[in-house]
Residue, then its C-alpha position, 0 to 999 in steps of 0.5 A: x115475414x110470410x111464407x108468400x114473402x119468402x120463395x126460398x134459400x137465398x142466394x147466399x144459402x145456395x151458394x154456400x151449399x154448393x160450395x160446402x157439397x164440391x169441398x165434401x163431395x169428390x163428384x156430385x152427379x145429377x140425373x133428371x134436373x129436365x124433370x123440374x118444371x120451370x115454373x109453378x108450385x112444386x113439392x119435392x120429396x127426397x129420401x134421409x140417410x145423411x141428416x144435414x147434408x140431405x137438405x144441403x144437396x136439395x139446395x145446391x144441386x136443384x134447379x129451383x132450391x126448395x123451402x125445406x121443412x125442418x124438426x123444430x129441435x133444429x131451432x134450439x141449438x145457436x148453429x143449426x138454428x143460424x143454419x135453418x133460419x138462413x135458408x128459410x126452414x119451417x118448422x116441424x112439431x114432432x111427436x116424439x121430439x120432447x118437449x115440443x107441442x105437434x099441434x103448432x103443425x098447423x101453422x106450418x102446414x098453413x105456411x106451406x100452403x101460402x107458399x105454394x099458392x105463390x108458386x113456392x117450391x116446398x121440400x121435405x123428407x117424407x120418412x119423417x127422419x134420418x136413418x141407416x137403414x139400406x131401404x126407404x122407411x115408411x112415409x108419413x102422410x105429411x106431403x100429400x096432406x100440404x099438395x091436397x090441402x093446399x089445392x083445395x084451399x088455393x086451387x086451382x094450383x097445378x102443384x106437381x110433387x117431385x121426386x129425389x132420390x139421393x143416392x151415395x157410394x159411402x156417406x160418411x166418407x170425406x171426398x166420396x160421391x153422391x147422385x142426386x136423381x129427379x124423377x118425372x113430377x107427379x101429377x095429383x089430379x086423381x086425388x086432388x078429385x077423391x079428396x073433397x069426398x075422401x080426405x083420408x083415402x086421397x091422402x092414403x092414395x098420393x102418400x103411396x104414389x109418392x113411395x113409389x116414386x121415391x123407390x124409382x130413384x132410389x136404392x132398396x136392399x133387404x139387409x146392409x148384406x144384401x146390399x153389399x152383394x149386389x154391389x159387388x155383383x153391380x162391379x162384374x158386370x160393369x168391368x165385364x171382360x176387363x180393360x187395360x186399367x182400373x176403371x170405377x164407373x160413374x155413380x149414376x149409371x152404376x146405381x141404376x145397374x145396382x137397382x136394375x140387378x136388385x129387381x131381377x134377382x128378387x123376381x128370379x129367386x121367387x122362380x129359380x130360388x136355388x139357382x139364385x141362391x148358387x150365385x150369391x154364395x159365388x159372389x159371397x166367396x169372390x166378394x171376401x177374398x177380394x175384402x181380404x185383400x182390399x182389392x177391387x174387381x176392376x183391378x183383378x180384371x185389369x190387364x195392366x200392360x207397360x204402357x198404360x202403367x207407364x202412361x198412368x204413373x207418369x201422368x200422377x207423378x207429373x200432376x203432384x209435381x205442378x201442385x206440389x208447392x202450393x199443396x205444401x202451403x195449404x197442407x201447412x195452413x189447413x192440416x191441424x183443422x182437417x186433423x181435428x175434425x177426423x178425431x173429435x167426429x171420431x171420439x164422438x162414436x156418432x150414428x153412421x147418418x149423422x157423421x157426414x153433417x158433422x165432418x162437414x160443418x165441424x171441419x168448414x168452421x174449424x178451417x175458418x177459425x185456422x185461417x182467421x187465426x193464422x191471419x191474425x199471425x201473419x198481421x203481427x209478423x207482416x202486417x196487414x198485407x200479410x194478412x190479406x195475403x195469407x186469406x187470399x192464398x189460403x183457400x187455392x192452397x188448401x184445394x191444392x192439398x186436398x187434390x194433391x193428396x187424393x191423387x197421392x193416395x190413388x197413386x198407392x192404392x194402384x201401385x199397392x194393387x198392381x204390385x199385389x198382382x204381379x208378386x203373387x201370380x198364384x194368387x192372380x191367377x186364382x183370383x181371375x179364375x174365379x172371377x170368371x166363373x163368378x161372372x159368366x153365371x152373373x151373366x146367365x141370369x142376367x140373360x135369363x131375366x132379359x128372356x122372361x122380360 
């Protein structure tokens, strides 16, 4: 079957991959999905932090789910090649995959280019692998080359390269949150016009258009430090004054006021580099007292008077009551795989962007086997209506213990925090004392870097 033959995952796939991102993810937020076009041949382009899991959100949370390019490596393994093969991957030949031959590339460019030519949407992650590092990595040439060869042997085809960016609060986490962010598609045209007289200049010329599209929608730190500062200072500002209660922002404006914070900073601290330098120490001090304590901003700032406390407690007690008796059947049915999954991922010691693909995977088939096999005990005790029955309740039951037990551990988690704060007032106080301080200075640069605007 050709390129042409195969516009993209099929519905199965997409399914299946919004299915496993809701179980995964607590929330997937989207921002710019208006930036697809509707029709004609698209490339998007995304960052790679989360191995799998990258190319599991393109295919869910995209309007138009992409053809993606694959290493070829994935092919050589029984669950990844099943993985690949159902949603329709080309393979790319790797220089530094052992063992594999980089002049096979050329097949898979020309698939490409078919499918564009049949107003396909083709997907890649041009840095070319998966990585942790708190920044985009150099991009290889590989996009430019499939819009700019595909145009000049199909065209006119009006492709349009669109940016994602991918951005999560803790990758690797069970149950944490991730923004996929859709830049406005780029238009290749100028080097579409260089590139039958300049080949390696055109490609050049998109490659880096495509990097800066890429750092639009996405987050950009110099170290893991860095990044954590800016976060922390990202939580000030967002809580400001304070409110009556914890409040943790949505992801998607948070990271645009990460990314907001990450540019005024680097662009005063070349001008006022001591002043600059005052503040992080600030939020530095603030940030570890606050990782001492396990802690969060919100929860410092918070005033917690009775009645939202009270409304809050009565509301999660009153939530875990309803679920309580169909969580205790899914906590029974899925514990022992959800365990499972913890440890083997664990023992493993893997890479930080990798661990995520195999929580996911790992724990969806190792579920699937609990069930099957606790079906199979139900059938030698009841039947095959027990059975059936037990298939049909697992899934509701065990969404039933997982919302259960998230809102047990928020629950904790505010109680402990709350509790903290009202048996040691010394410490309150000082904590909020310096938050202020830590705040108002965040404040005066902000202001500053409005004014030089």
């Amino acid at each position: 079957m050709t390129a042409a033959e195969t516009p993209g995952p099929s519905r199965f796939v997409v399914g299946a991959s919004r299915l496993l991102q809701r179980a995964f993810f607590r929330s997937v937020e989207t921002v710019g999905l208006e930036h697809v076009p509707a029709a004609g041949p698209l490339v998007v382009v995304a960052n790679h932090v989360n191995s799998l899991v990258d190319p599991l959100l393109l295919i869910g949370a995209l309007p138009r789910p992409p053809r993606l390019l694959a290493k070829s490596t994935l092919w050589h393994r029984p669950f990844t090649r099943a993985l690949v093969a159902l949603g329709g991957a080309i393979p790319v030949y790797r220089r530094q995959d052992a063992g594999e031959d980089p002049a096979r590339n050329l097949e898979s460019l020309a698939r490409c280019r078919a499918a564009l030519a049949a107003g396909h949407v083709i997907g890649l992650f041009p840095e070319g692998i998966s990585h942790s590092e708190p920044r985009l990595q150099e991009l290889r040439s590989g996009a430019a080359r499939i819009v700019l060869e595909g145009e000049a042997e199909h065209g006119p085809l009006g492709v349009r390269v669109v940016p994602v960016g991918l951005v999560f609060d803790d990758r690797e986490r069970f149950r944490s949150r991730v923004v996929v962010h859709v830049g406005a598609p780029l238009d290749p045209s100028p080097e579409i016009a260089r590139h039958a007289a300049d080949r390696a200049g055109a490609v050049r010329a998109l490659t880096l258009r495509i990097g800066a599209a890429l750092r639009d929608v996405t987050l950009n730190f110099a170290s893991w430090e860095r990044a954590r500062l800016v976060a922390r200072a990202g939580e000030l500002l967002a809580a400001g004054e304070g409110s009556d209660a914890p409040n943790r922002p949505d992801l998607a404006p948070h990271a645009e006021l990460l990314a907001a914070i990450e540019t005024g900073a680097a662009s005063l601290a070349r001008e006022l580099p001591d002043r600059v330098a005052a503040v992080a120490a600030a939020v530095r001090r603030y940030d570890r007292l606050l990782r001492v304590l396990r802690l969060r901003d919100d929860q410092v700032a918070a005033r917690y008077p009775a009645r939202v406390v009270a409304s809050f407690v009565a509301r999660t007690l009153a939530n875990l009551l309803v679920l309580a008796p169909l969580a205790a059947l899914g906590a029974l049915l899925s514990w022992l795989p959800y365990r499972t999954t913890g440890a083997i991922v664990d023992a493993r010691r893997l890479p930080e962007d990798v661990r995520a693909t195999h929580k996911l995977f790992l724990g969806a088939v190792l579920l699937a086997a609990a069930w099957l096999a606790e079906a199979v005990g139900a059938w030698a005790l009841g039947g095959p209506w027990a059975a059936a029955a037990l298939l049909v309740a697992a899934p509701p039951a065990s969404w039933a213990a997982l919302r259960f037990d998230e809102r047990r551990l928020q629950l904790l988690e505010e109680a402990r925090a709350w509790l903290l704060l009202r048996a040691r007032p010394g410490v309150a106080d000082e904590l909020r004392a310096r938050r202020a301080v830590v705040l108002a200075a965040l404040e005066d640069l902000a202001q500053e870097w409005r004014r030089r605007q």
